[in-house]
Structures are given as C-alpha cells and as structure tokens.
C-alpha positions, 0 to 999 in steps of 0.5 A, spaced: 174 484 082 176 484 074 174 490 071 167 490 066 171 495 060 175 494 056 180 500 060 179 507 061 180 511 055 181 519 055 174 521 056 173 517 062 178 520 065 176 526 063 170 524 066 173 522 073 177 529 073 171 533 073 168 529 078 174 529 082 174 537 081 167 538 083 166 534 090 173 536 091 171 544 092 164 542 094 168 538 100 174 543 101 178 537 100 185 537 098 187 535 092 194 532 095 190 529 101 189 522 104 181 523 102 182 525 095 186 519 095 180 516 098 176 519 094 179 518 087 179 511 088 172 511 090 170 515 083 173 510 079 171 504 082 164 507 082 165 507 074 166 501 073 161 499 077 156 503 073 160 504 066 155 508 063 153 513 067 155 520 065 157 526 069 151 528 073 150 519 075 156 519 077 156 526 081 150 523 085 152 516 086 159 519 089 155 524 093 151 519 095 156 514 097 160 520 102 153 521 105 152 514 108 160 513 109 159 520 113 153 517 117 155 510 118 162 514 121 157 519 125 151 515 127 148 521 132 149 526 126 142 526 122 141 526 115 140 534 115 147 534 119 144 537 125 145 533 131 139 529 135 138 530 142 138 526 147 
C-alpha cells in the first residue's frame, strides 16, 4: 500500500508517541512488548489512513480498532465486557 504523505515529519511522531503513550498506560501494556509492537504499527498505519486526524481522532480511532479486535478475538465477551449467559 504507497503512503498518502509525503513522509512522517517530527509532529506527526510526536503525535503517535503520545498516542502511543496514553493507550499504553490506559491498557497496562508494556512498552517493550509484542503488543506494543503491535500497537505501534496499528498507530502509524491509522495515520496514514487518516492523515489529518488529530490526537484526539486518532485516540478514538485506536481505541476503537483494539475494541473490534478484542471482540472479534472473544466473540462470547459483550461490548460492556461482561460475559453472556449461556
């Protein structure tokens, strides 16, 4: 897939960092693990595909994303994380 900019420039990284940042502590996730990896790479792909959302568009859209992954990964977890009876 060629990328829509022209490249990543110091404030786009800076933006990614903090987004990076805050999912990372909201999630417990380590900063040196596979998921951060993971999640790294889903913050700059997302950038790219929205290249003029700002922090805030960007939070949501991560969130988001990591939301349908979880259910998709858990499909007996509802939305409000409690677990359906069967």
């Amino acid at each position: 897939m060629p990328f829509k900019r022209a490249g990543l420039y110091p404030a786009d990284l800076d933006l990614c960092q903090r987004v990076f940042d805050q999912i990372c502590s909201d999630e417990h996730i380590a900063r040196s693990s596979l998921e951060a990896d993971h999640l790294a790479l889903d913050i700059l792909v997302a950038l790219e595909e929205e290249a003029d959302a700002d922090e805030a568009e960007l939070l949501e859209l991560i969130r988001s994303k990591r939301r349908a992954n979880r259910h998709l990964r858990n499909p007996a977890e509802r939305h409000d994380g409690r677990l359906r009876r069967r």
